[in-house]
Residue frames relative to the residue before (quaternion, step in Angstrom):
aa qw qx qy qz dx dy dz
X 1.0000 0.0000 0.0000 0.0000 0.00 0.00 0.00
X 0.2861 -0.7705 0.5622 0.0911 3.40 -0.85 1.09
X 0.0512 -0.7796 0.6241 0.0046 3.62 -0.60 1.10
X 0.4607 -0.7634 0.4367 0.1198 3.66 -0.70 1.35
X 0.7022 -0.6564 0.1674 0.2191 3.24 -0.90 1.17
X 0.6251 0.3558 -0.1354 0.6814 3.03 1.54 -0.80
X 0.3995 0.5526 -0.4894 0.5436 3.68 0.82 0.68
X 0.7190 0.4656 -0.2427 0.4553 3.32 0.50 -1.56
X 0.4485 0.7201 -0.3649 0.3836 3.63 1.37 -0.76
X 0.7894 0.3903 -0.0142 0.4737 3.26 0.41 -1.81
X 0.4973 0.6654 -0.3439 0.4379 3.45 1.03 -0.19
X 0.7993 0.4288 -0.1324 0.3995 2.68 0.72 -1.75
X 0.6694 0.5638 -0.0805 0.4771 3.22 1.25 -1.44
X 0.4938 0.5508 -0.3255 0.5890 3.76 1.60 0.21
X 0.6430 0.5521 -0.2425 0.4721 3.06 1.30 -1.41
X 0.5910 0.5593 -0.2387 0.5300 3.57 0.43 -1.20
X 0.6832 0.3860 -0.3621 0.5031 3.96 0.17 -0.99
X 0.6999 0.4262 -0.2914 0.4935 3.97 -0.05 -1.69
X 0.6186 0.6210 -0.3452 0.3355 4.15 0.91 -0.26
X 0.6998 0.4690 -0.0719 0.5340 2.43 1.32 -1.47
X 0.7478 0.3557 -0.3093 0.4674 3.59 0.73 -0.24
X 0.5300 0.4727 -0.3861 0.5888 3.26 0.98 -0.07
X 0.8426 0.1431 -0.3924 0.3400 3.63 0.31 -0.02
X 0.4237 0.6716 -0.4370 0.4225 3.60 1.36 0.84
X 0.3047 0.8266 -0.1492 0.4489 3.14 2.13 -1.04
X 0.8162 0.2244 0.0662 0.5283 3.06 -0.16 -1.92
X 0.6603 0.4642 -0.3336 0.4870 3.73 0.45 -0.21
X 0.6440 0.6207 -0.2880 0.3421 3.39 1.26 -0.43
X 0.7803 0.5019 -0.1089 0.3568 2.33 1.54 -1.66
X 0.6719 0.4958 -0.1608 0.5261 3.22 1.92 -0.97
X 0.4664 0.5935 -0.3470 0.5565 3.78 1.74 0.44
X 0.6078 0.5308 -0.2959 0.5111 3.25 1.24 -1.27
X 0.7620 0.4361 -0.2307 0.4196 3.71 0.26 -1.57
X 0.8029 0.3491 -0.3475 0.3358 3.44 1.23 0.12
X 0.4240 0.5100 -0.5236 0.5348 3.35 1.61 0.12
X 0.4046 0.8232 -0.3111 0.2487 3.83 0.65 0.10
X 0.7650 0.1638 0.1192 0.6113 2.17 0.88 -1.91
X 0.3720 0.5539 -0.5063 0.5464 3.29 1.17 0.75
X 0.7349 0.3466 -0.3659 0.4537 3.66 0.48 -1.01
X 0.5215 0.6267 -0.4986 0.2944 3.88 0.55 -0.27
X 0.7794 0.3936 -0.0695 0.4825 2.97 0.89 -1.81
X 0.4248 -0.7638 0.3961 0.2815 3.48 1.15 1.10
X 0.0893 0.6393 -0.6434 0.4116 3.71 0.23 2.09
X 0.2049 -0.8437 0.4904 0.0757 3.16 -0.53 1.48
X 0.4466 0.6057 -0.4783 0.4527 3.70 1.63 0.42
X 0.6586 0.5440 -0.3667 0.3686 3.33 0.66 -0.16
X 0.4416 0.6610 -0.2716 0.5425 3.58 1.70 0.04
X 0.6432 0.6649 -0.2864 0.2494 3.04 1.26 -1.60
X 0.7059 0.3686 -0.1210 0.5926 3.55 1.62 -0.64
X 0.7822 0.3336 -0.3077 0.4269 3.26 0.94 0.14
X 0.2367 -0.7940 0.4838 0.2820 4.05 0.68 0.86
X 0.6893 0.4667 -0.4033 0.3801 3.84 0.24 -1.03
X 0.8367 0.3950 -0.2649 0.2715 3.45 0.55 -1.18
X 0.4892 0.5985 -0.4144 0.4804 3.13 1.67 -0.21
X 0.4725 0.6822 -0.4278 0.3582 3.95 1.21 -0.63
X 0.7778 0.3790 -0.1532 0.4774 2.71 0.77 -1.73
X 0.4764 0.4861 -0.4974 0.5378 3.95 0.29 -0.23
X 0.8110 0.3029 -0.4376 0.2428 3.29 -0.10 -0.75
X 0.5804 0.6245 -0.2671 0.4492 3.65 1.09 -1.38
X 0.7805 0.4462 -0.1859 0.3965 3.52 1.28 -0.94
X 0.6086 0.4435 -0.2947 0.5882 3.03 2.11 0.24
X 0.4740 0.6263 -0.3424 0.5155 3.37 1.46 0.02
X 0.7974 0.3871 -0.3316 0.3231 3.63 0.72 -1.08
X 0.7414 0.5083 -0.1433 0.4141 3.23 1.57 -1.05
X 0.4252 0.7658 -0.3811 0.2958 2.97 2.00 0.61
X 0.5971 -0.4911 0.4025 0.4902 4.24 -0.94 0.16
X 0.4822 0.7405 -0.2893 0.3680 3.09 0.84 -0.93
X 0.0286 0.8668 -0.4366 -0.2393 3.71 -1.08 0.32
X 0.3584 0.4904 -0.5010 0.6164 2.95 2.07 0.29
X 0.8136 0.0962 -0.4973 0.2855 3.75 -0.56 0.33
X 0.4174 0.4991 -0.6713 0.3551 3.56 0.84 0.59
X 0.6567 0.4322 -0.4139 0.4589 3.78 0.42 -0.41
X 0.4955 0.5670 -0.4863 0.4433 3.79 0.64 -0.22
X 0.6054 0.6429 -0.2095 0.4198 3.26 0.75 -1.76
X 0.8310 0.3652 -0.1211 0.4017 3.49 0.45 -1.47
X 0.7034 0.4524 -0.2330 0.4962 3.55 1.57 0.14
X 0.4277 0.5332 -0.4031 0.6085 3.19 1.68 0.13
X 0.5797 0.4887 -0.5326 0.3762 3.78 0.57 -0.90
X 0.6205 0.6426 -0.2664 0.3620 3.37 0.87 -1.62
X 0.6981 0.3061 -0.2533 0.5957 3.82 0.74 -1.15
X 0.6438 0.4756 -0.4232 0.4246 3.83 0.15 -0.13
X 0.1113 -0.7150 0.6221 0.2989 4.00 1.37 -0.85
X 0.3251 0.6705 -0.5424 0.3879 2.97 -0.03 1.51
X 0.5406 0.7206 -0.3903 0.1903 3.27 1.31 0.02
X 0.0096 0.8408 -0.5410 -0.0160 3.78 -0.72 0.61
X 0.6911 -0.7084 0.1311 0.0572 2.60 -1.16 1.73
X 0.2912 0.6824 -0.1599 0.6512 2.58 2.25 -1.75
X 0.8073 0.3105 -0.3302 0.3778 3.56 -1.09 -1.16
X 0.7203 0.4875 -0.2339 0.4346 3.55 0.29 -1.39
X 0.5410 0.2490 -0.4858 0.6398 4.26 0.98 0.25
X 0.6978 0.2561 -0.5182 0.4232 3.34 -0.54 -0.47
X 0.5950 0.4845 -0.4792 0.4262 3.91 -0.18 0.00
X 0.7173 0.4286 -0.4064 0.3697 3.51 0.25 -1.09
X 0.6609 0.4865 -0.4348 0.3706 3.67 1.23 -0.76
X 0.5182 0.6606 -0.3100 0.4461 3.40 0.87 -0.27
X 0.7841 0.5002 -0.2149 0.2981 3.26 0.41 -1.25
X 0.0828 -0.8827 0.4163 0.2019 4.03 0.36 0.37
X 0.6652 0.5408 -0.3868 0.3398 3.39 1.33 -0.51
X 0.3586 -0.7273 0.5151 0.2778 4.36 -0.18 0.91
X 0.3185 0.6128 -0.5437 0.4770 4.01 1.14 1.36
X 0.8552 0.4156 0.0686 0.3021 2.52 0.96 -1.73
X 0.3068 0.7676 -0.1643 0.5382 2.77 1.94 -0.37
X 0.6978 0.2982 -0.0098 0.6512 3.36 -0.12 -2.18
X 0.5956 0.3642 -0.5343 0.4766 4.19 -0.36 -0.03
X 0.4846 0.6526 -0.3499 0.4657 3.86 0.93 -0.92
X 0.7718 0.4464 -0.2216 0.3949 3.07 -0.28 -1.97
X 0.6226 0.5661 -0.1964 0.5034 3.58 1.02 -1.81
X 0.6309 0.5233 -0.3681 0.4388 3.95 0.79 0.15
X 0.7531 0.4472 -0.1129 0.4692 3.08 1.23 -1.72
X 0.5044 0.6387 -0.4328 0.3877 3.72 1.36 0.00
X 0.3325 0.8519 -0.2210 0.3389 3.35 1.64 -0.31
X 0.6507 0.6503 0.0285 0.3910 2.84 1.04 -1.98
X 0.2145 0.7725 -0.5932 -0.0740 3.54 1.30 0.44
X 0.8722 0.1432 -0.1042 0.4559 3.85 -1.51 0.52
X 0.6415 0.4942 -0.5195 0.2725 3.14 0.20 0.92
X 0.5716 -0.6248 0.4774 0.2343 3.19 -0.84 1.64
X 0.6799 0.4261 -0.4485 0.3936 3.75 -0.41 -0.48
X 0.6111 0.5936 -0.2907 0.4355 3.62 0.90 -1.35
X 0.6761 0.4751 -0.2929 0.4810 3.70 0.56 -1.49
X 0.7051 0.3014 -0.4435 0.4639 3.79 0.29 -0.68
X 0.5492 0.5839 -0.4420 0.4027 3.86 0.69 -0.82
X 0.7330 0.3794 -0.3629 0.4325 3.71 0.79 -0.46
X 0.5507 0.6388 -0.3419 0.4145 3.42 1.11 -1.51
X 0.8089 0.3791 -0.2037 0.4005 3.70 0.60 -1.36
X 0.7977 0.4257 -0.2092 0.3725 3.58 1.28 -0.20
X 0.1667 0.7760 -0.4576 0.4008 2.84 2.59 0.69
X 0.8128 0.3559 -0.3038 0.3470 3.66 -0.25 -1.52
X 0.7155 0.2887 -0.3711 0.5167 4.18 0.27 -0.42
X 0.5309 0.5444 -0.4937 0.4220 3.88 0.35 0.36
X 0.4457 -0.6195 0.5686 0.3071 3.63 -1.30 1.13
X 0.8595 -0.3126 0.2406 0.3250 3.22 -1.89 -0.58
X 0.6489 0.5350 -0.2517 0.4788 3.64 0.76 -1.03
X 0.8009 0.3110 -0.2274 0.4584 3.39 0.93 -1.04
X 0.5232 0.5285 -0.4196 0.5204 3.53 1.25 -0.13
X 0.5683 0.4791 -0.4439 0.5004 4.17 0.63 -0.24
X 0.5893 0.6166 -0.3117 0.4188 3.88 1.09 -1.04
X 0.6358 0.3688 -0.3974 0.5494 3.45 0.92 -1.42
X 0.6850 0.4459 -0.4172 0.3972 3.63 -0.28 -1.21
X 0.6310 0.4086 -0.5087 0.4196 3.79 0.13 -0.40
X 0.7322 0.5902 -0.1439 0.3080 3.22 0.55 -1.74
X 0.3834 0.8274 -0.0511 0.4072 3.41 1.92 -0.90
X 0.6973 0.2983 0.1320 0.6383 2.87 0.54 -2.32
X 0.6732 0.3798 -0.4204 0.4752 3.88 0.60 -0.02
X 0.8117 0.3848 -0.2082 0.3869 3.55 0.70 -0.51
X 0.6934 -0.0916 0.0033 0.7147 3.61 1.81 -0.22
X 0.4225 -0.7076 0.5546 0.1148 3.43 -0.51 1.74
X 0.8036 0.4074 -0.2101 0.3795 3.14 0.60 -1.21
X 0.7535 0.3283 -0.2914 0.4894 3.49 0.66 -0.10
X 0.3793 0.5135 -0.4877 0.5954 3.49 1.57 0.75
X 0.6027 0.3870 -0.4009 0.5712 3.79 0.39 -0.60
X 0.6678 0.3936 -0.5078 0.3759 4.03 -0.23 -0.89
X 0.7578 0.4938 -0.2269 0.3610 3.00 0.35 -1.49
X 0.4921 0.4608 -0.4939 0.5491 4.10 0.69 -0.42
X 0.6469 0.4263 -0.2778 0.5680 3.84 0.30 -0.98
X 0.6445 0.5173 -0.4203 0.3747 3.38 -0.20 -0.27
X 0.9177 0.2711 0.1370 0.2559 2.98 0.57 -1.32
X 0.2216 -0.8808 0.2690 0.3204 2.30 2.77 0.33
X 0.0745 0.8597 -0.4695 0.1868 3.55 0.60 1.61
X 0.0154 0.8746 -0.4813 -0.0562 3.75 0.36 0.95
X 0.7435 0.2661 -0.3469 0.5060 3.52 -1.13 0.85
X 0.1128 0.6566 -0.6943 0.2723 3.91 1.24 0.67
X 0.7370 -0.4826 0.3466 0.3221 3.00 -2.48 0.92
X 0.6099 0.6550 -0.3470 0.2803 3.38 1.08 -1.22
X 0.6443 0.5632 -0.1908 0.4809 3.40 1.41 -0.75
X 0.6891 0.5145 -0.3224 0.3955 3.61 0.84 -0.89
């Protein structure tokens, strides 16, 4: 059987292609499953190619750290990354026991101009909160709903409010 020269061409050159992808394929897949499992097992080379997720590992090893200068590190990167959520940041503040950390909190959520959920989250976490962080809500308060910073100062017969200083 006589197979033509340029036949053999394409033969070969089919070959060579289905080789090559099959072995980009497999390398992908078994490169992939190991920067994987590099990131599980907290390996920070496995970041080395990925810039966002290494962000996050870090900021996410920063907040949940003992530490409270890098939980506050942690909590100001959210801030420079604009990454801040609101949601996340109450369920943190209950968590959080140091009143740095706390008031850096509060100082996030003042952001929030008009958002109802935020105002009660502050209104309701006004009375068990010491001094430093109770000046935060009221600042923070008045930055996200004037008006219900004014009820509430009145409400609560709140002397030395910001409006006053």
């Amino acid at each position: 059987m006589y197979i033509s020269e340029s036949l053999r061409f394409w033969i070969r050159f089919l070959s060579a292609v289905l080789l090559s992808l099959s072995m980009g394929l497999g390398g992908g897949v078994l490169m992939g499953r190991e920067l994987l499992h590099r990131a599980l097992m907290s390996d920070a080379t496995a970041f080395f190619i990925f810039r966002p997720a290494g962000e996050f590992f870090s900021v996410y090893s920063l907040i949940n750290s003992p530490s409270e200068l890098k939980r506050l590190s942690g909590y100001y990167s959210l801030m420079e990354y604009g990454h801040r959520d609101d949601a996340f940041l109450m369920e943190r503040f209950s968590l959080e026991r140091s009143p740095a950390v706390r008031r850096t909190i509060v100082w996030m959520l003042g952001f929030s101009e008009g958002s109802e959920q935020v105002t009660k989250f502050l209104m309701d976490a006004y009375p068990g909160s010491s001094g430093a962080v109770r000046d935060q809500i009221l600042q923070s308060l008045s930055s996200v709903s004037p008006r219900h910073y004014r009820d509430f100062v009145k409400k609560n017969s709140i002397k030395n409010d910001l409006q006053g200083r």
